[in-house]
C-alpha positions as CSV (number, residue, x, y, z in Angstrom):
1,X,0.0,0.0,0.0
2,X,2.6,1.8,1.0
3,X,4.9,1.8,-1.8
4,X,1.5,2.5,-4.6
5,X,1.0,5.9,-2.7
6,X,4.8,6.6,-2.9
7,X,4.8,5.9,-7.1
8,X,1.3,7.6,-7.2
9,X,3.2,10.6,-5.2
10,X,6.0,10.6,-7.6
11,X,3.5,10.7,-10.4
12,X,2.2,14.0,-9.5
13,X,5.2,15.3,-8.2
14,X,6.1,14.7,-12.5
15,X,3.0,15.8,-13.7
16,X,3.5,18.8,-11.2
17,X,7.3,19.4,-12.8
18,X,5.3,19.8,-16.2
19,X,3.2,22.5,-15.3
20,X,5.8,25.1,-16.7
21,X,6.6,23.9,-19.9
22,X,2.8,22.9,-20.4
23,X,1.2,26.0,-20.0
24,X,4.1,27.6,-22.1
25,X,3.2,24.7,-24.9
26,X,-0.4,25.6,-24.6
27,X,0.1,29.5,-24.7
28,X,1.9,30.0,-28.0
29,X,0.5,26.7,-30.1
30,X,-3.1,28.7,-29.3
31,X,-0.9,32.0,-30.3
32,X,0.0,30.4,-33.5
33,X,-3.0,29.7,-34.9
34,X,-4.4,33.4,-34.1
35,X,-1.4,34.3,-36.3
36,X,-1.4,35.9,-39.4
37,X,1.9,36.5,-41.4
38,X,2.3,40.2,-42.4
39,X,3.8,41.4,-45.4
40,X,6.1,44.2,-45.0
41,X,4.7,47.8,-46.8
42,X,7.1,50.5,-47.7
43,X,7.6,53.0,-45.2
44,X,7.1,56.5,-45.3
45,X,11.1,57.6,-44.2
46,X,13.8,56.2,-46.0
47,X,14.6,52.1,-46.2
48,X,17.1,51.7,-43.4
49,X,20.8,50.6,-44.2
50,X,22.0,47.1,-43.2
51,X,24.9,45.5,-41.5
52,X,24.7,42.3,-42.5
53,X,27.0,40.2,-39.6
54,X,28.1,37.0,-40.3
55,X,30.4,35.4,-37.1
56,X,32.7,32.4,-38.6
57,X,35.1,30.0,-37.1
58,X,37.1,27.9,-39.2
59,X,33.8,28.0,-41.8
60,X,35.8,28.3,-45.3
61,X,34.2,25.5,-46.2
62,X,30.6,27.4,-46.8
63,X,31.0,31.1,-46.0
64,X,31.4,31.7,-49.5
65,X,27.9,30.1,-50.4
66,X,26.7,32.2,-48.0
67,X,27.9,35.2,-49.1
68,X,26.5,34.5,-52.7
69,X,23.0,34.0,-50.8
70,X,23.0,36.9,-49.3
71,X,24.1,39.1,-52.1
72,X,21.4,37.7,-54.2
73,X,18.8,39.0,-52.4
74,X,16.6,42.1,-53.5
75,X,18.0,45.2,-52.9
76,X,21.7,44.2,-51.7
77,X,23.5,46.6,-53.5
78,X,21.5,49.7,-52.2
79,X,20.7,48.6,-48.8
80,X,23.5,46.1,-47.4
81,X,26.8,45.8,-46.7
82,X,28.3,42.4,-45.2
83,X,31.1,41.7,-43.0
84,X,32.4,38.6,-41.9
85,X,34.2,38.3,-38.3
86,X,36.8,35.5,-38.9
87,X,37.3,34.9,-35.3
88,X,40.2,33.1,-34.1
89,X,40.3,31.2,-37.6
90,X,43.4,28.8,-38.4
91,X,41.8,28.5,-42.2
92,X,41.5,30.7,-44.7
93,X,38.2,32.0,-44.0
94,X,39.1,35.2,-44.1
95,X,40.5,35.1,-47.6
96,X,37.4,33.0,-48.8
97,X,35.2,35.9,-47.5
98,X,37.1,38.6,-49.1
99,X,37.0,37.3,-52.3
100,X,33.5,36.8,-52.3
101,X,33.2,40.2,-52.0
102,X,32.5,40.8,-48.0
103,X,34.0,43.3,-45.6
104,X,36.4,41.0,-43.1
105,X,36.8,42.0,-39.2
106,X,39.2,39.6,-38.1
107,X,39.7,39.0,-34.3
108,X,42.0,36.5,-33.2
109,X,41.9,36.4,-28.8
110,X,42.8,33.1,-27.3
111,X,41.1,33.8,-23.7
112,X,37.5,35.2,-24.9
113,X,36.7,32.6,-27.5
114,X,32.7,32.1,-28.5
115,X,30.2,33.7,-30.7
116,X,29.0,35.8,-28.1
117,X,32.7,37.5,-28.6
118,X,32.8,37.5,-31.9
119,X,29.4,39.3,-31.9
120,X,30.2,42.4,-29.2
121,X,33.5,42.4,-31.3
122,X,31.6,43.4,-34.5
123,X,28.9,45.5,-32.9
124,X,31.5,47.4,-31.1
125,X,33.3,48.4,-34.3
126,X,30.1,49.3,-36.5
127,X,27.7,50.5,-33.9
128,X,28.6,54.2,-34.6
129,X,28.7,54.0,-38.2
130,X,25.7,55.0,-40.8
131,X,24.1,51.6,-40.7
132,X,20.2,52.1,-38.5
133,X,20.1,48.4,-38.2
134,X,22.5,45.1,-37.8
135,X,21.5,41.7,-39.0
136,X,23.0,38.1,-38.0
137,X,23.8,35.5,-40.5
138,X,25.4,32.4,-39.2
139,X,28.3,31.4,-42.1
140,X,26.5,28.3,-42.8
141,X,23.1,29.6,-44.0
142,X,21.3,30.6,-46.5
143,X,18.4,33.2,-46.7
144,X,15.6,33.9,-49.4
145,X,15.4,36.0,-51.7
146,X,13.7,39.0,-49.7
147,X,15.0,38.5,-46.5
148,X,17.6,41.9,-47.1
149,X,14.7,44.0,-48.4
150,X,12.0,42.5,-45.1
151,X,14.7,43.4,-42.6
152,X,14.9,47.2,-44.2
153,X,11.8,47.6,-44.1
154,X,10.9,46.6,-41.1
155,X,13.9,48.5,-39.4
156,X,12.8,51.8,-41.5
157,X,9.1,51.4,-39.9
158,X,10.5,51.8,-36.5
159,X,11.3,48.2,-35.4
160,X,13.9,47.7,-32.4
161,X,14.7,44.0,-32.9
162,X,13.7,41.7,-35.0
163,X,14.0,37.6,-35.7
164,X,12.6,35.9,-38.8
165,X,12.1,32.3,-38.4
166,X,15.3,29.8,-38.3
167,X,14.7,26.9,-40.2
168,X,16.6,23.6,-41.5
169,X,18.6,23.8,-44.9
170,X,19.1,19.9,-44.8
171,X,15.5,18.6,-44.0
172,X,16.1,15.1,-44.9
173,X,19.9,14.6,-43.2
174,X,17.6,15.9,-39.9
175,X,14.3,15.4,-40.2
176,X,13.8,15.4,-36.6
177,X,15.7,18.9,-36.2
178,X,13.7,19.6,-39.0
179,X,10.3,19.1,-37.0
180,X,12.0,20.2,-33.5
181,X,13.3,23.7,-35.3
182,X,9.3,24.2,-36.9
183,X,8.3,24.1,-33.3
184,X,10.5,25.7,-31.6
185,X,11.7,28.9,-34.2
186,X,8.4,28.9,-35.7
187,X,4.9,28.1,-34.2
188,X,6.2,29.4,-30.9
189,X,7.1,33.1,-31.9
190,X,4.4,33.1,-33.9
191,X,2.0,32.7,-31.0
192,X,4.2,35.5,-29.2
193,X,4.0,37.7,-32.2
194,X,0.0,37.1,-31.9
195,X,0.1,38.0,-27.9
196,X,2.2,41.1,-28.1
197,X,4.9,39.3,-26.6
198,X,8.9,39.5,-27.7
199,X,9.3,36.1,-29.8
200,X,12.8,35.6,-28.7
201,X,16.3,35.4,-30.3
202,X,17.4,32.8,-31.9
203,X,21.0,33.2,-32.6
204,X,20.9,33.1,-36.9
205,X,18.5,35.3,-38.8
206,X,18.2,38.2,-35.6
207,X,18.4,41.8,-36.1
208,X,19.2,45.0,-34.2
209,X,18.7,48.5,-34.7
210,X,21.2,50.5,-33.7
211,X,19.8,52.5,-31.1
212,X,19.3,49.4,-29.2
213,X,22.6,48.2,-29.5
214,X,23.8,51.3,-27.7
215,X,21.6,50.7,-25.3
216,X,22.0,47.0,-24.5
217,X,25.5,46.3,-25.9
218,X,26.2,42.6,-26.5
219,X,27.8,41.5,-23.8
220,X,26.1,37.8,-23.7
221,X,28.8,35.7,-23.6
222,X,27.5,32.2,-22.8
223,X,26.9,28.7,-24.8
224,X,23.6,29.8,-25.5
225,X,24.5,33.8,-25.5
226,X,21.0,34.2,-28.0
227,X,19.0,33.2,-25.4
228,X,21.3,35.2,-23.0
229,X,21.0,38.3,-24.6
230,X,17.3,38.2,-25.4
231,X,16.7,37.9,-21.0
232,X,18.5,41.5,-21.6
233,X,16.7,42.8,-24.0
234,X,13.6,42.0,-22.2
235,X,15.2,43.4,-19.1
236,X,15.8,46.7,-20.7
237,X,11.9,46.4,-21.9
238,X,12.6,46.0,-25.3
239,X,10.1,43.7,-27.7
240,X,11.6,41.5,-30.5
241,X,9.1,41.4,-32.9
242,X,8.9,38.2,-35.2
243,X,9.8,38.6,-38.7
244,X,7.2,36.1,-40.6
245,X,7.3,37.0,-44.1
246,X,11.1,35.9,-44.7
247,X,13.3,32.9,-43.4
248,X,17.6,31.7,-42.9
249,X,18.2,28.7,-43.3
250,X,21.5,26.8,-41.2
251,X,22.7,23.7,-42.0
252,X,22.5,21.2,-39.2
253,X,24.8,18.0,-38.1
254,X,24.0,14.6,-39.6
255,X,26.4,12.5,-38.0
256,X,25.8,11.2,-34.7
257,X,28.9,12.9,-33.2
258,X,28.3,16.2,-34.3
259,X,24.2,15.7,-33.0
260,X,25.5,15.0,-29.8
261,X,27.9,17.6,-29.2
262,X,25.3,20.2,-31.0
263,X,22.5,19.0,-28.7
264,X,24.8,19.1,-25.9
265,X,26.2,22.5,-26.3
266,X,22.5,23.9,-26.2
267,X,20.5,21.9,-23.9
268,X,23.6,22.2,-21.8
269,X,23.6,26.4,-22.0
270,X,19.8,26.7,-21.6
271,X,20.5,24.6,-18.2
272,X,23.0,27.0,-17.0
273,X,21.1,30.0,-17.8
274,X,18.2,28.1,-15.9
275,X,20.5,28.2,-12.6
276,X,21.7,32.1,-13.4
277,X,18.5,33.8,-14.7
278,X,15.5,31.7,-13.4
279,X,15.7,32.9,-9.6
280,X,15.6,36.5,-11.1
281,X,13.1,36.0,-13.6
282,X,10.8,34.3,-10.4
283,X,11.5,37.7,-8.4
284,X,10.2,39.6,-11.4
285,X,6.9,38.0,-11.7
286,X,6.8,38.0,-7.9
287,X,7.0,41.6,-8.4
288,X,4.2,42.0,-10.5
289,X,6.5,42.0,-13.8
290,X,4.4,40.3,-15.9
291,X,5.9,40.3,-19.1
292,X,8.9,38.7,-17.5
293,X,6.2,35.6,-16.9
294,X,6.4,34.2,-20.7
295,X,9.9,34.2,-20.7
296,X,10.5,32.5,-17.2
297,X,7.9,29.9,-18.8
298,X,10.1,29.3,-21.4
299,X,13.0,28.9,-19.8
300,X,11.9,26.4,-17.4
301,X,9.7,24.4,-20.7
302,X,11.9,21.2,-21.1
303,X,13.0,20.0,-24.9
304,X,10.3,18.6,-26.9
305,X,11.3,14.8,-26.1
306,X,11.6,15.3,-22.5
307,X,9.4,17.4,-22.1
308,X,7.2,14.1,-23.8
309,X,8.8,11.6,-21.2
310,X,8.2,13.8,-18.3
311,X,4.5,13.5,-19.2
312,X,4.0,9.7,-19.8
313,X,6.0,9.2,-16.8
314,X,3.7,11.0,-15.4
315,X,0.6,9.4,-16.5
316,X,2.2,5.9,-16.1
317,X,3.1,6.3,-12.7
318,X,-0.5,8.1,-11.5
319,X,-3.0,8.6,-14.3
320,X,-2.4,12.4,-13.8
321,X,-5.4,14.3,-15.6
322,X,-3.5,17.0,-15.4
323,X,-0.2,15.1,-17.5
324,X,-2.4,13.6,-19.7
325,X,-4.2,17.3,-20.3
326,X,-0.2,18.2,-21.0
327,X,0.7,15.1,-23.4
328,X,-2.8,16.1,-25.8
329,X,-1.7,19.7,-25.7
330,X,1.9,18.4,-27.1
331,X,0.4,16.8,-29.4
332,X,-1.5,19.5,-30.8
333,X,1.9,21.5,-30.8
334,X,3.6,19.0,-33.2
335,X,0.2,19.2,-35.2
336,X,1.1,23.1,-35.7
337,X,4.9,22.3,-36.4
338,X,3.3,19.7,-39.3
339,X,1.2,22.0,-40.5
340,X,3.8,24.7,-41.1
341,X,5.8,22.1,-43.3
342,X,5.8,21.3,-46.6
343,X,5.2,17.4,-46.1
344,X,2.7,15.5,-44.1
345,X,3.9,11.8,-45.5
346,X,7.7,13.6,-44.3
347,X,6.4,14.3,-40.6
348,X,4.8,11.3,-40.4
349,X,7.5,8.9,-41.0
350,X,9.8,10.9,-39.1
351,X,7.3,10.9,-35.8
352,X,8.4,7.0,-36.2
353,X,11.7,7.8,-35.4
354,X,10.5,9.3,-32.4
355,X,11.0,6.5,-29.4
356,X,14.6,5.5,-30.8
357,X,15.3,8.9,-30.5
358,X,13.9,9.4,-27.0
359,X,16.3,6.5,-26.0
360,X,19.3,8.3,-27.4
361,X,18.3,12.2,-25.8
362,X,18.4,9.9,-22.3
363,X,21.6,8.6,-23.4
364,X,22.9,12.3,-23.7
365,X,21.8,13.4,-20.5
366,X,25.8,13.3,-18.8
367,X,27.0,15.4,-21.8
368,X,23.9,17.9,-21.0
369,X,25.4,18.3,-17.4
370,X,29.0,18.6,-18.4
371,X,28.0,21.4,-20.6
372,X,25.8,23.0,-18.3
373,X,29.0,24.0,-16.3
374,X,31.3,24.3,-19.4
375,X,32.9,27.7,-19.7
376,X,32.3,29.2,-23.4
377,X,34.1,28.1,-26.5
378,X,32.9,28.3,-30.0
379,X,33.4,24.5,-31.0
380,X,32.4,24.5,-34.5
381,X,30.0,21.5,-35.4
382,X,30.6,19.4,-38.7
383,X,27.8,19.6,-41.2
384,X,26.1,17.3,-43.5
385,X,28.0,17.8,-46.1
386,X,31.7,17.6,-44.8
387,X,31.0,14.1,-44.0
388,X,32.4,11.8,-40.8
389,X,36.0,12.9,-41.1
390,X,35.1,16.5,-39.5
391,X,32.8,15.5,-36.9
């Protein structure tokens, strides 16, 4: 008797753990589907000109495909100008870049090493230039053809900070990242973009104007220093609005190595920021600070598969209403992420994939806790396309 209260207890104490990320889940998938995309209109003042920043580490390999991306884009030659930091590069990156035809900032600092660096490094040398607004472009991306011409625009009509959605170049070397990324980068600012709320950086595909830059310089120098600078943005009241009508596009690990350390790296970061920012973000709200209350949500939501395992643990162990409540509103969440992409036969063969991958995110979970307390480094992750030797 004894021992079926004390699993029924640790049921609820589970389904009690996933109240957080639940209402979070529940919030912006409702958000989502009150969201309408918004095409941008020319503004009345003149289009705003561009910084476009792309931070890269050993990335010869594909900064010049980026480049090329981003110079095809509509308006380029009136409105943009590109600069690559080649931070603490032993390639030629730098040469790569400049033939291409990009501006290079080249920073080379054995002790502050990290894309949160790289970043204030740039920022600090262009802030006080003529550019009104600063875009980032990781070196492995790609971006359609108005993305260039969306972020001007916006920027012109008075936007602070902005972040299109972040989506998968390789859909079918990660179709799981694929899914993850739609849910993640995509129905979930969109259902902040439909409260009023700021939809959140997301480290590739962010801008900043420049009076917000000056500011809230980027000092975020963390793992997961998007995440870490958006808690100051936020702090220093300002909104990132989401950016629906264009989208970058990164190229993501397909090697079990490079998924690993990728995974490990972020999940990891968000951990530690967990542990330095949560306690904080709870005295806001406790405050009275509401619009600190999203954001302290999301922070404390779990990743999609345990955030899953959580909940049938949950309803396994007690027959929680309220963790069953939470595993239908997940599902409904992945229904939104489906819907966004361009494949339903995809998603659903990839959902199959699903408990094999649960198994391996378990497997993961020391790596998650060594990187939690891991000091910053940019390790550079090999891509699909560089093959097993690099990862």
């Amino acid at each position: 008797m004894i021992d079926n209260i004390s699993v029924a207890t640790a049921g609820h104490i589970l389904a009690a753990a996933s109240l957080p990320g639940t209402l979070e889940v529940s919030l912006l998938t409702m958000g989502s589907l009150l969201y309408k995309t918004r095409n941008a209109e020319e503004p009345k003042r003149a289009m705003a000109r561009l910084a476009i920043v792309v931070p890269a580490h050993n990335e010869s390999a594909s900064i010049g495909d980026c480049i090329r991306s981003l110079q095809r884009c509509e308006g380029f030659q009136s409105l943009a100008t590109i600069f690559v930091v080649a931070d603490n590069c032993s390639d030629d990156t730098a040469r790569v870049a400049r033939d291409a035809g990009a501006q290079v900032l080249e920073r080379t600092d054995a002790r502050l090493r990290g894309k949160g660096h790289a970043l204030n490094f740039a920022f600090g040398k262009l802030v006080n230039r003529y550019f009104d607004g600063f875009v980032v472009v990781d070196a492995d991306s790609e971006v359609e053809l108005n993305f260039i011409r969306e972020f001007a625009v916006a920027f012109a009509s008075g936007a602070e900070s902005l972040q299109c959605p972040y989506l998968v170049s390789n859909p079918k070397s990660a179709p799981l990242v694929d899914l993850a990324l739609r849910a993640f980068n995509l129905v979930r600012p969109r259902g902040r973009e439909a409260f009023g709320l700021s939809a959140g950086i997301l480290g590739n595909g962010f801008g900043l104007s420049r009076s917000v830059l000056q500011r809230v310089p980027y000092t975020a120098d963390s793992v997961v220093e998007d995440l870490e600078y958006h808690i100051q943005l936020v702090k220093a009241g300002v909104r990132v609005q989401h950016l629906g009508a264009t989208v970058v596009r990164g190229a993501m690990p397909d090697s079990e190595v490079g998924k690993a350390s990728q995974r490990a790296r972020w999940e990891g970061g968000r951990l530690r920021m967990i542990l330095e920012k949560g306690p904080w973000l709870m005295g806001q709200v406790a405050l009275g600070r509401i619009r600190h209350l999203e954001l302290l949500l999301e922070l404390l939501t779990l990743p999609l598969a345990f955030h899953a395992m959580l909940l049938l643990a949950a309803v396994a162990l007690a027959g929680s209403w309220v963790a069953i409540a939470g595993f239908l509103t997940l599902m409904l969440h992945v229904v939104a992420a489906i819907q966004a992409g361009p494949s339903l036969k995809a998603d659903l063969q990839t959902l199959l994939r699903v408990p094999p991958y649960m198994v391996w995110k378990v497997m993961q979970v020391p790596g998650i806790l060594k990187a939690s307390g891991r000091s910053t480094a940019w390790v550079r992750t090999a891509r699909s396309s560089e093959g097993q030797a690099n990862a």
